[in-house]
Backbone as JSON, one array per atom type, in Angstrom:
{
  "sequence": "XXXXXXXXXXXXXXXXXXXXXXXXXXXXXXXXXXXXXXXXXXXXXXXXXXXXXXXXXXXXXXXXXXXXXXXXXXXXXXXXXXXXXXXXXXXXXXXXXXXXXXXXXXXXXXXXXXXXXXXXXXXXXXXXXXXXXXXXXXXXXXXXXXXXXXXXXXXXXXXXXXXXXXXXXXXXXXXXXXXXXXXXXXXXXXXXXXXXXXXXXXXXXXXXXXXXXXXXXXXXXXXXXXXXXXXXXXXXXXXXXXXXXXXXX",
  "N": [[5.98, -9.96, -11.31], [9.26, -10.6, -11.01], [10.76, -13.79, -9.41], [11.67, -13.47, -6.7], [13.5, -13.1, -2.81], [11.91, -13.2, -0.48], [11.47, -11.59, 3.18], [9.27, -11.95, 5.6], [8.65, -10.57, 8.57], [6.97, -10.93, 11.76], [4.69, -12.52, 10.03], [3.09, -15.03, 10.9], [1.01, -13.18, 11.76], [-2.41, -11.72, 11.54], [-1.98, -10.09, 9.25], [0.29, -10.56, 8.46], [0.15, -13.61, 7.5], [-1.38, -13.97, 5.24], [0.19, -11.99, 3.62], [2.41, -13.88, 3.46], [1.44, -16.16, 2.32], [0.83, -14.89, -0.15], [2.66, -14.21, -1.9], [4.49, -16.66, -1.44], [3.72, -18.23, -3.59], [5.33, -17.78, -6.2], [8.06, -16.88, -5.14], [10.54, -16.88, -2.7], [10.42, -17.41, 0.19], [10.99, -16.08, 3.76], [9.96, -16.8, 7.24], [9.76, -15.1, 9.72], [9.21, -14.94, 13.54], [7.52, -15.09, 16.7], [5.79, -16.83, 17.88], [5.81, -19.61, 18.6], [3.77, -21.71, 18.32], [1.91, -21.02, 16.36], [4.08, -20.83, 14.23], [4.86, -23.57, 14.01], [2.46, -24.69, 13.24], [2.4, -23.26, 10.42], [4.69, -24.34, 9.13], [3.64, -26.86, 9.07], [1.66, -26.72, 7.2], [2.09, -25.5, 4.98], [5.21, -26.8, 4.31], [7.18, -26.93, 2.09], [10.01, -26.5, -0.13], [10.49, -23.67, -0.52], [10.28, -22.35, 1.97], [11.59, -20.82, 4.48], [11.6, -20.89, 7.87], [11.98, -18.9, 11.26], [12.06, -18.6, 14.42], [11.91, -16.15, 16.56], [12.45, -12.77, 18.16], [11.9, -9.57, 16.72], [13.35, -7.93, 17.84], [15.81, -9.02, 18.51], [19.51, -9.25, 17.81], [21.38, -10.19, 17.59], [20.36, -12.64, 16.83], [18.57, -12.39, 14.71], [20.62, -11.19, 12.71], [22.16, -13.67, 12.59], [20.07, -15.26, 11.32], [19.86, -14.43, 8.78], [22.56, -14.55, 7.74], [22.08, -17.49, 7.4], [20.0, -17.33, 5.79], [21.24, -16.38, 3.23], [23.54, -18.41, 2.85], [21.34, -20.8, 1.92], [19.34, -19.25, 0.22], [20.62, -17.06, -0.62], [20.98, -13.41, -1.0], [18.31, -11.37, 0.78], [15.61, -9.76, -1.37], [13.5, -7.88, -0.28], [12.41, -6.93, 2.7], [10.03, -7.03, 4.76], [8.12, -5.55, 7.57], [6.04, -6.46, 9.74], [5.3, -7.0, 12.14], [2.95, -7.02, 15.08], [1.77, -6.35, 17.97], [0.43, -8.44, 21.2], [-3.35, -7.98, 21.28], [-4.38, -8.04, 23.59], [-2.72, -7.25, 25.18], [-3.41, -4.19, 26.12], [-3.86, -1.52, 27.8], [-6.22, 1.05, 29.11], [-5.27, 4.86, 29.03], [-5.31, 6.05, 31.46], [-4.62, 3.61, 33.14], [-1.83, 2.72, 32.34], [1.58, 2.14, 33.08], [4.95, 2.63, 33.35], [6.56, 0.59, 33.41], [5.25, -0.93, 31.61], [4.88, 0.74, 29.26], [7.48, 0.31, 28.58], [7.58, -2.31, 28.04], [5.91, -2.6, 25.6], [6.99, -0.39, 23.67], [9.57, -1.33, 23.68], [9.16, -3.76, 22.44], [8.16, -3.22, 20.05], [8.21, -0.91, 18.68], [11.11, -0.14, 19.03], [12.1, -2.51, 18.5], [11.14, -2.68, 15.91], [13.04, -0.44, 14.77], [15.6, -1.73, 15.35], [15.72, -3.96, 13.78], [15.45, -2.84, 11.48], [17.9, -1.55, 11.05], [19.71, -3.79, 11.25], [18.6, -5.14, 8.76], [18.69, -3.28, 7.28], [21.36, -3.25, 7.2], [22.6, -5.26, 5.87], [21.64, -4.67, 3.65], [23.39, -2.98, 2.74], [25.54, -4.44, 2.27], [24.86, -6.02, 0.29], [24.7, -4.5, -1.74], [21.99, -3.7, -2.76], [18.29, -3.24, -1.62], [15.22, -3.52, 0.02], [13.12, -2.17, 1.87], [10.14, -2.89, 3.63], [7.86, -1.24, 5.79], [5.06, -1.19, 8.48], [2.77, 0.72, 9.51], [0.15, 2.99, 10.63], [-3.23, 4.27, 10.77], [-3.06, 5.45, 12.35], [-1.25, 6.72, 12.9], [-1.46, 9.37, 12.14], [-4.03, 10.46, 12.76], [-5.87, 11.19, 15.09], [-8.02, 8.68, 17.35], [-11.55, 8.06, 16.54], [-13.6, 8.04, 18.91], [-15.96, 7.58, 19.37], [-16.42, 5.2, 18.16], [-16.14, 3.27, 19.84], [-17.59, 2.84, 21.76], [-19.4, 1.63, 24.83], [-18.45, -0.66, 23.94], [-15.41, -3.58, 24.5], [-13.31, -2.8, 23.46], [-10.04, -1.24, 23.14], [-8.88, 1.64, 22.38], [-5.25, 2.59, 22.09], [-3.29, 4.89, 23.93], [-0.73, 4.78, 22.95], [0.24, 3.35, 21.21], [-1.08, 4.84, 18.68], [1.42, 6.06, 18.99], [3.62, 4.72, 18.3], [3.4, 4.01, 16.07], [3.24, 6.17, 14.77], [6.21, 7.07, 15.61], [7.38, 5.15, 13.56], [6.23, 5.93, 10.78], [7.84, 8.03, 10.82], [10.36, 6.89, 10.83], [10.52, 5.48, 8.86], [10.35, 7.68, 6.63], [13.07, 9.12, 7.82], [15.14, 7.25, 7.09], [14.72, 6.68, 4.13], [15.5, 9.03, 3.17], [18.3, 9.3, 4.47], [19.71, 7.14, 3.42], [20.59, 7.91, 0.86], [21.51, 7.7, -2.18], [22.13, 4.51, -2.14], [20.67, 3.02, -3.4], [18.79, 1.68, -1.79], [15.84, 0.8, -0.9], [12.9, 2.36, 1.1], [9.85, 2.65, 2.47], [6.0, 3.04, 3.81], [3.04, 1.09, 4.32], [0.13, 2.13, 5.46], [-2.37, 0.81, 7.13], [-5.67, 0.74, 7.58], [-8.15, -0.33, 10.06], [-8.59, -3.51, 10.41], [-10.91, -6.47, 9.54], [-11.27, -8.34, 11.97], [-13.08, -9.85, 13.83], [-14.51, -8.01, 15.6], [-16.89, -6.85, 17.58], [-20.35, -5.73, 16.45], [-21.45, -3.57, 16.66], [-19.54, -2.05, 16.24], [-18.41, -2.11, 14.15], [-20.38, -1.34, 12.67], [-20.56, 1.62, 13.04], [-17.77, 2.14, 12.22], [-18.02, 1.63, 9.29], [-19.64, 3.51, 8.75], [-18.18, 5.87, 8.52], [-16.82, 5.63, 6.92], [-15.84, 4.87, 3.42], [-16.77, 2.75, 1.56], [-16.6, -0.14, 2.02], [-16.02, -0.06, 4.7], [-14.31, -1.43, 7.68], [-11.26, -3.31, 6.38], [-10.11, -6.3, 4.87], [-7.07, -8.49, 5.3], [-6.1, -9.35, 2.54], [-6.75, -7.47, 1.29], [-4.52, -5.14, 0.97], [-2.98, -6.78, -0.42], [-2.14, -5.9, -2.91], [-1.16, -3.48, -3.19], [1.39, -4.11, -1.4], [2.42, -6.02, -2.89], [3.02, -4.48, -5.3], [4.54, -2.69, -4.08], [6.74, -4.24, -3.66], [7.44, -5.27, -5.69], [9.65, -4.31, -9.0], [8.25, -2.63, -10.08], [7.4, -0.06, -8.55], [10.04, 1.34, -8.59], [11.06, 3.99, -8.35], [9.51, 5.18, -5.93], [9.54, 5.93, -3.1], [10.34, 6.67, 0.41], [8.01, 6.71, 1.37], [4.72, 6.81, 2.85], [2.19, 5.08, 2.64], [-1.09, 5.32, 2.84], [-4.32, 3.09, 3.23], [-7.91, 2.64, 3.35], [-9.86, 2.84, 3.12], [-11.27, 5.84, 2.99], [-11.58, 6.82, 5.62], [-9.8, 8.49, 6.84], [-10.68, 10.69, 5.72]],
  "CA": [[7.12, -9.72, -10.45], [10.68, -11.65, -10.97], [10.85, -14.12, -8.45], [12.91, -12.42, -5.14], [14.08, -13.59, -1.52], [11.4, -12.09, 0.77], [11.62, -11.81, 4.56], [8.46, -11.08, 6.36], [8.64, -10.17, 10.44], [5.23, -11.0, 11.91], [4.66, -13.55, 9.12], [2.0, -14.9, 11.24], [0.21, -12.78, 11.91], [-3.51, -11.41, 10.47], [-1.72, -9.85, 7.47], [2.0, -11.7, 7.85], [0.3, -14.67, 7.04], [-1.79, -13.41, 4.18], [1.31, -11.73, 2.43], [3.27, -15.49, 2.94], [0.45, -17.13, 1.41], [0.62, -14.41, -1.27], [4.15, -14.34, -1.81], [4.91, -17.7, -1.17], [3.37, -19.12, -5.08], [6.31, -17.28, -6.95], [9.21, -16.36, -4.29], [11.12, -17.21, -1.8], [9.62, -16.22, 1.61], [11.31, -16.0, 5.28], [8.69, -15.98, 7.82], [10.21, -14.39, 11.5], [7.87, -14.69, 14.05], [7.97, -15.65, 17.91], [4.64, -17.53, 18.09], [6.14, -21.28, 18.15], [2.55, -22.6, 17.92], [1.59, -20.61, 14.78], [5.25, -21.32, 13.44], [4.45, -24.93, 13.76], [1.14, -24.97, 12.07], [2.65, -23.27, 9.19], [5.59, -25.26, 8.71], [3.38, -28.3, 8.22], [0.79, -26.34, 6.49], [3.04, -25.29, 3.68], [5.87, -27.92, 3.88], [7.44, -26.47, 0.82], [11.02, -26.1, -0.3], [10.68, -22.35, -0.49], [10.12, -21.57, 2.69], [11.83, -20.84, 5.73], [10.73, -20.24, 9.51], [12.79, -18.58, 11.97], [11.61, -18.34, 16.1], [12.84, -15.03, 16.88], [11.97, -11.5, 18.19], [12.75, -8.77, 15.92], [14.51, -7.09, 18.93], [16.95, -9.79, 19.15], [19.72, -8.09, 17.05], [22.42, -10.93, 17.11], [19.78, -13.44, 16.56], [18.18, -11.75, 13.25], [21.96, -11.71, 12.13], [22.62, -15.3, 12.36], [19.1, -15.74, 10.31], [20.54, -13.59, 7.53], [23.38, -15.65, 7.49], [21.3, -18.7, 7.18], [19.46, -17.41, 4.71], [22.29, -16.45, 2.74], [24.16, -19.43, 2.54], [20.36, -21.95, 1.85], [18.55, -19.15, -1.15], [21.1, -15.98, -1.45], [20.59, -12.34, -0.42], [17.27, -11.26, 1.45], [15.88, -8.72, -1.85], [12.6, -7.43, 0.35], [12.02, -7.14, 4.07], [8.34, -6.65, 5.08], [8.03, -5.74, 8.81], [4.2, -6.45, 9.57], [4.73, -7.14, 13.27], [1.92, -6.45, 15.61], [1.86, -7.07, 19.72], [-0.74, -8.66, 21.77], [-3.99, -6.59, 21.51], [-4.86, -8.2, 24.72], [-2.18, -6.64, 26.18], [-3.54, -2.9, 25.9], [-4.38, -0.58, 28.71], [-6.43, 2.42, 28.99], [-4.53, 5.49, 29.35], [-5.64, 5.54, 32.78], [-4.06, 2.45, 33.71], [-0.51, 2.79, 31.84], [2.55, 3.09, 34.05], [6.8, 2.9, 33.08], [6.76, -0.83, 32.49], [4.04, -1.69, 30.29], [5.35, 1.74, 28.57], [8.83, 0.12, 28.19], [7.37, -3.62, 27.05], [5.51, -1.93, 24.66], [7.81, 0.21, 22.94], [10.84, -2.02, 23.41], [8.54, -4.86, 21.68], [7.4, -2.45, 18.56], [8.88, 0.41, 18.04], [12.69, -0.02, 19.63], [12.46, -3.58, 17.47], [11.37, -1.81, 14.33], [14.27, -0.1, 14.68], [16.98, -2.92, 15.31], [15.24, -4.82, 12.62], [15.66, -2.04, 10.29], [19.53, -1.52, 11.51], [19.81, -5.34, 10.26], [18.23, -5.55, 7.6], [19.82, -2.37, 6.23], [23.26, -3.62, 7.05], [22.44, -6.13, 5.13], [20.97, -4.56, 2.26], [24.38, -2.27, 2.59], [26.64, -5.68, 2.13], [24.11, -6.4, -1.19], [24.02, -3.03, -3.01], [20.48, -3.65, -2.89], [17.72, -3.75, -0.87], [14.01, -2.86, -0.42], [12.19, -2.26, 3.17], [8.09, -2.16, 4.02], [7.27, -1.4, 7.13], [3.74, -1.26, 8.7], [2.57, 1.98, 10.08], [-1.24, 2.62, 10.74], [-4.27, 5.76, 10.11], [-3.63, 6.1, 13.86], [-0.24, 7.72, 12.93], [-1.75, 10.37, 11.58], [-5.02, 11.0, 13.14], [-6.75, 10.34, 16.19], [-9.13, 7.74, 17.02], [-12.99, 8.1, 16.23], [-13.81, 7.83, 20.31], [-17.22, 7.44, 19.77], [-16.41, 4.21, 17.62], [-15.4, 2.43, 20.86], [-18.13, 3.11, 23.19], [-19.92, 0.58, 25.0], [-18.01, -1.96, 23.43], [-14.69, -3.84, 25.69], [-12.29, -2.22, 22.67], [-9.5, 0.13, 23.33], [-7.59, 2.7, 20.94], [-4.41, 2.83, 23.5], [-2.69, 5.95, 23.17], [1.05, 4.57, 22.84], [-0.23, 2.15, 19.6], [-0.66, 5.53, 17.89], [2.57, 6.77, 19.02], [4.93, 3.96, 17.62], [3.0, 3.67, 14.58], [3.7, 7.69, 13.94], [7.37, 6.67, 15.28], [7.72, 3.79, 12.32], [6.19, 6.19, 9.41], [8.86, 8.96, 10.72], [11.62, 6.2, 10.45], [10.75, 5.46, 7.18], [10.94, 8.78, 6.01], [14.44, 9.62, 8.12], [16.01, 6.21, 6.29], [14.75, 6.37, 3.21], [16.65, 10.47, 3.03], [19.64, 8.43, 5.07], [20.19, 6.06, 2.73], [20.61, 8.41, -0.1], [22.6, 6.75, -3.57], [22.93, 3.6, -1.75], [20.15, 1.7, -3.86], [17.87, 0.87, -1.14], [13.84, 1.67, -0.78], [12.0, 2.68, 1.99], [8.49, 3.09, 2.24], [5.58, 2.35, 4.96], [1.68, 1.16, 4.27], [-0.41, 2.78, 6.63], [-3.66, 0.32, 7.04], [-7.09, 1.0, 8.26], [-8.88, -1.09, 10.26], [-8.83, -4.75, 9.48], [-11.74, -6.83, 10.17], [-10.67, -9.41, 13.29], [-13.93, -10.28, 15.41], [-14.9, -6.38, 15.88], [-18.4, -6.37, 17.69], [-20.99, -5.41, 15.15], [-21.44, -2.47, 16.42], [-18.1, -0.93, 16.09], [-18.14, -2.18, 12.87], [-21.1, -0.04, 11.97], [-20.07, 3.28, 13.36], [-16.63, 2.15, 11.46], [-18.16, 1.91, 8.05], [-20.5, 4.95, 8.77], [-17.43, 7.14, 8.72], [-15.91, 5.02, 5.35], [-16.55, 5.42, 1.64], [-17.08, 1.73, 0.86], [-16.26, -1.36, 2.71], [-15.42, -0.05, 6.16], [-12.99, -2.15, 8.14], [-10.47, -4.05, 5.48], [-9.31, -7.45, 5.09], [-5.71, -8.47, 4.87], [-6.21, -9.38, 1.46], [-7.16, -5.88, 0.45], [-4.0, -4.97, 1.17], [-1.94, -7.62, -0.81], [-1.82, -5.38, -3.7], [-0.11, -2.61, -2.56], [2.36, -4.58, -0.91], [3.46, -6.73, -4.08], [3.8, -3.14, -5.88], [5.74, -2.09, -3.34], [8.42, -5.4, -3.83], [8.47, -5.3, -7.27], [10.8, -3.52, -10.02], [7.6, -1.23, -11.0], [7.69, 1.06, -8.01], [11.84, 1.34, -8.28], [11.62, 5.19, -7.53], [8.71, 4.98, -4.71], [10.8, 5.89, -1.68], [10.31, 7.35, 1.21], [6.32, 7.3, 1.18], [3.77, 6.56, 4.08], [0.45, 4.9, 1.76], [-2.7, 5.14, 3.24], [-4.88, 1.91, 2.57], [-8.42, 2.54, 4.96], [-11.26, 3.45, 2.35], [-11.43, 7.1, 3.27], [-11.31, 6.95, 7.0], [-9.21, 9.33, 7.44], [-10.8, 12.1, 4.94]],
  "C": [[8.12, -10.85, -10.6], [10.75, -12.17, -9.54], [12.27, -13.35, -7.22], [12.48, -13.76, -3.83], [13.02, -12.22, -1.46], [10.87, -12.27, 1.86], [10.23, -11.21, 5.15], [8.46, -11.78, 7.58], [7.12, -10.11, 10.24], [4.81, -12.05, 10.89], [3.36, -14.65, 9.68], [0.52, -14.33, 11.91], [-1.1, -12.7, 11.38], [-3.08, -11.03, 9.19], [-0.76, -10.32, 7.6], [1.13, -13.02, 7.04], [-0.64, -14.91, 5.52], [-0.82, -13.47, 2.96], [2.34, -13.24, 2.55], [2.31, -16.34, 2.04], [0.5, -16.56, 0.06], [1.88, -14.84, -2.28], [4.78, -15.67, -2.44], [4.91, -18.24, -2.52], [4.74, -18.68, -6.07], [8.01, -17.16, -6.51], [9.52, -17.56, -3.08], [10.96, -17.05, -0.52], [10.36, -17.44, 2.95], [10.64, -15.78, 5.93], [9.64, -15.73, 9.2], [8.7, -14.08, 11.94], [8.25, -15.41, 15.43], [6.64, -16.08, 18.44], [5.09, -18.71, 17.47], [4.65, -22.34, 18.1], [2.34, -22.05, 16.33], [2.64, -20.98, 13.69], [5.42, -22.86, 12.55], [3.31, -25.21, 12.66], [1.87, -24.47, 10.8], [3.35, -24.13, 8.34], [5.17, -26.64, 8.22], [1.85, -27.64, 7.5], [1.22, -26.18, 5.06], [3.84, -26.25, 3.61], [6.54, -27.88, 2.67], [9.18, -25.97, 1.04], [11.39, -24.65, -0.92], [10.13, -21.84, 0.28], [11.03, -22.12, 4.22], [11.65, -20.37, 6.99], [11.71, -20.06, 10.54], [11.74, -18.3, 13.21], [12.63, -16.92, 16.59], [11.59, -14.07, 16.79], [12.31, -10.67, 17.23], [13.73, -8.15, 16.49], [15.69, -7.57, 19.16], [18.06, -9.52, 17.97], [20.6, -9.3, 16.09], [21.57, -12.09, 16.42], [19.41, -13.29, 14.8], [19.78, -11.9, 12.24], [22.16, -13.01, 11.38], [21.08, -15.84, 11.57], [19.39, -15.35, 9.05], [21.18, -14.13, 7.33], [22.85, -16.74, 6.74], [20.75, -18.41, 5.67], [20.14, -17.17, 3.39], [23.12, -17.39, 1.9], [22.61, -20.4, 1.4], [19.72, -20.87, 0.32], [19.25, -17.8, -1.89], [20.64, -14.79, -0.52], [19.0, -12.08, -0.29], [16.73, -9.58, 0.01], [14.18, -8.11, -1.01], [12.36, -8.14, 1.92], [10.68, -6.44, 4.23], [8.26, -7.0, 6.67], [6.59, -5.63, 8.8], [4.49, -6.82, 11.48], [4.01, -6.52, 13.78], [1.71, -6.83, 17.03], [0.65, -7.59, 20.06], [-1.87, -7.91, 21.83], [-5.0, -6.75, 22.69], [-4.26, -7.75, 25.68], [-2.55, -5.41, 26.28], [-4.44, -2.62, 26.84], [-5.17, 0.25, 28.42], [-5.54, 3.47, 29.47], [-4.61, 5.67, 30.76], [-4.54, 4.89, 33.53], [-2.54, 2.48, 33.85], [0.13, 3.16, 32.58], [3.86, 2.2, 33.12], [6.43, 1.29, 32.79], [6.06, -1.91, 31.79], [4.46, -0.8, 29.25], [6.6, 1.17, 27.68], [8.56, -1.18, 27.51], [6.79, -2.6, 25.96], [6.1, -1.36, 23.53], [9.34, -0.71, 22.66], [10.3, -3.08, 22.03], [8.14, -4.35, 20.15], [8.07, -1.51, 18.23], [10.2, 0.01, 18.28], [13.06, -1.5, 18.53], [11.99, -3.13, 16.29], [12.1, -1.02, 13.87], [15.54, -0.62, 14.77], [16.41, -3.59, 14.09], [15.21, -3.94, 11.38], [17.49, -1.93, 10.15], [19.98, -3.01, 10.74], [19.64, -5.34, 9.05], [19.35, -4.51, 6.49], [21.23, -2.76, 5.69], [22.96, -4.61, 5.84], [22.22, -5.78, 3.51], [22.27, -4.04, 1.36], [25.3, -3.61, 1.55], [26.3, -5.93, 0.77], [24.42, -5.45, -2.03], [22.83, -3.08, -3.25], [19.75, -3.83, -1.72], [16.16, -2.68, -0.83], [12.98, -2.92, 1.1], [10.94, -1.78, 3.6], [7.95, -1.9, 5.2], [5.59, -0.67, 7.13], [3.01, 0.28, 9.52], [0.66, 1.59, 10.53], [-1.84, 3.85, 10.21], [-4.25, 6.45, 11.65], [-2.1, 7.32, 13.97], [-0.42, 9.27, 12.95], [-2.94, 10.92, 11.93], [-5.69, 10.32, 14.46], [-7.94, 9.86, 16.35], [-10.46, 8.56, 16.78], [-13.25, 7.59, 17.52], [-15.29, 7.33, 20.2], [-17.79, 5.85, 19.12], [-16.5, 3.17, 18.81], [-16.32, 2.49, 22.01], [-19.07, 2.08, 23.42], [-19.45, -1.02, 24.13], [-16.47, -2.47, 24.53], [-12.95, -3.48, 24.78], [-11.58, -1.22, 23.25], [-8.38, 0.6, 22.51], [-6.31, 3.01, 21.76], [-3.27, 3.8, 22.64], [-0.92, 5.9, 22.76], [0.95, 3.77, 21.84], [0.08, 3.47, 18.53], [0.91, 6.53, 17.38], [3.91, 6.52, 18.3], [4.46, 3.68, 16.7], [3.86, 5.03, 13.81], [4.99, 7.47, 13.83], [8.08, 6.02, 13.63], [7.53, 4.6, 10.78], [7.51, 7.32, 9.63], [10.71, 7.96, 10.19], [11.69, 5.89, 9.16], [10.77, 6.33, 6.77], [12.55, 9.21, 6.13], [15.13, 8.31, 7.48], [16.01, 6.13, 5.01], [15.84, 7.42, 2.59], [18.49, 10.11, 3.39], [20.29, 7.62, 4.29], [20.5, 6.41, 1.18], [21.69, 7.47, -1.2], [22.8, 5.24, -2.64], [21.83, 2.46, -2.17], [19.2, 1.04, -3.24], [16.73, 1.68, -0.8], [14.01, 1.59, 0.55], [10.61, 2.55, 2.18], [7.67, 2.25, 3.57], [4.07, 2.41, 4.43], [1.25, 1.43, 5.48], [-2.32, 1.91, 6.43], [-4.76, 1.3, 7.81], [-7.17, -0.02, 8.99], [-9.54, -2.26, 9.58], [-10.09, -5.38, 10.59], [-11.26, -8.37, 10.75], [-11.57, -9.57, 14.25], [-14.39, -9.0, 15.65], [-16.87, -6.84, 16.72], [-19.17, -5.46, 16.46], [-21.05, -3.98, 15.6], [-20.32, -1.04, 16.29], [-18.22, -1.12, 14.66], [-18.96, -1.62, 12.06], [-20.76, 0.94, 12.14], [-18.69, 3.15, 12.14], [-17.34, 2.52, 9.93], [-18.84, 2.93, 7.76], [-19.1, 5.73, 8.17], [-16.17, 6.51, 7.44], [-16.6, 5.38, 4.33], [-17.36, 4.54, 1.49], [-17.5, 0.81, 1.52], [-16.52, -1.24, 3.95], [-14.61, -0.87, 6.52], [-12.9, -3.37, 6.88], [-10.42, -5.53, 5.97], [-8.05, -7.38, 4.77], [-5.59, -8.47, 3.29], [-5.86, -7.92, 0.43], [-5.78, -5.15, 0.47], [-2.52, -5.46, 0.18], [-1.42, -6.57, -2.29], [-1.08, -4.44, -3.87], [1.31, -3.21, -2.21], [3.13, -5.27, -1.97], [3.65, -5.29, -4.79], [4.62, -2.79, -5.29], [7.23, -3.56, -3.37], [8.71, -5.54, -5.06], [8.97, -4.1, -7.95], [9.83, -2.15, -10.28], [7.39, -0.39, -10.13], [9.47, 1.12, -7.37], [11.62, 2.88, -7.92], [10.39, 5.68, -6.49], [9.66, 5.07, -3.34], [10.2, 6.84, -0.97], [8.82, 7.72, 1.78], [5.7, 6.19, 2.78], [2.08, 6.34, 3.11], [-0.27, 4.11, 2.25], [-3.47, 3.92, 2.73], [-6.01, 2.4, 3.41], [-10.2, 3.19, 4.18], [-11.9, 4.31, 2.63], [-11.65, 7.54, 4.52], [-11.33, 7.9, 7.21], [-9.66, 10.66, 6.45], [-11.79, 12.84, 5.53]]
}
């Protein structure tokens, strides 16, 4: 892959900080992220004159702007945005529980900012004649949980996670059609189940109902994602790809 400018949202996360580590040996990498402890550790973890760290929500519209700018002026145009954000998964209710303003953090925080952060970036990509956008979807878009994965354990599949995931692969389809002749990708990986601390026994029932592995690492993932930023999937558009070692079959 020809070295590129690439922006990843969530950047620390379980897989943001993966794909910066991946990234990072060849390119140019923007990490966005609103965890000023994790921000910190990276910044003196890496310490490297190809990288920059921005404190910001994705929701924040003017803010993201004035990072574009920045980045602009310091390495040139932004040629891949990789949204990987992911919310607290300590914040998650049972359906039960859920009322109007955990509904509205929720969605404002993920979905409503995967949509200003696409609005950005695009503009942006518009101003370039180029541009190339990942976003993160899940297997929950598309199918509902495995209930019996989750039982007796203090896990919960919360039914508004699957909702703004499905949201995010529909946006990448309606932008990538939107954006017709204008030079710029689309596309959304749809993970499986990464392995993060899982009680063992979720994590058996999980791989029961897999081909191979059962629950992923970020890693597993990295490959996909550099195909998807470089030159060799140029007419790849508009796609929603499954990663989840047969999960969902």
């Amino acid at each position: 892959m020809n070295k590129k400018n690439i922006l990843i949202a969530g950047g620390c996360g379980l897989i943001g900080s993966t794909l910066v580590n991946n990234f990072i040996v060849k390119n140019n990498v923007v990490v966005i992220d609103n965890n000023k402890s994790k921000l910190s550790i990276l910044k003196k973890e890496k310490n490297t004159n190809n990288l920059l760290i921005f404190n910001s929500s994705i929701s924040n519209e003017s803010t993201l702007k004035k990072i574009l700018a920045k980045c602009q002026t310091k390495i040139g145009k932004i040629d891949v945005a990789i949204n990987c954000i992911l919310p607290p998964v300590n914040s998650r209710k049972k359906f039960e529980d859920i009322d109007l303003k955990y509904l509205n953090s929720e969605f404002n925080n993920h979905l409503s900012g995967s949509i200003i952060f696409s609005k950005v970036m695009i503009n942006h990509f518009i101003n370039n004649k180029v541009g190339n956008l990942i976003n993160f979807g899940s297997i929950f878009a598309s199918n509902a949980p495995k209930f019996n994965h989750y039982e007796d354990t203090k896990m919960i599949n919360p039914l508004e996670y699957g909702v703004i995931k499905s949201g995010i692969v529909y946006m990448t389809k309606y932008l990538a059609k939107y954006l017709k002749n204008k030079n710029i990708r689309v596309n959304c990986v749809s993970p499986g189940g990464i392995l993060d601390k899982q009680p063992s026994k979720f994590k058996q029932r999980y791989k029961k109902d897999s081909l191979n592995k059962g629950l992923l690492e970020p890693n597993d993932l990295v490959g996909v994602i550099k195909f998807l930023a470089s030159d060799r999937s140029l007419y790849l558009n508009g796609q929603n790809i499954i990663i989840d070692d047969g999960w969902s079959l």
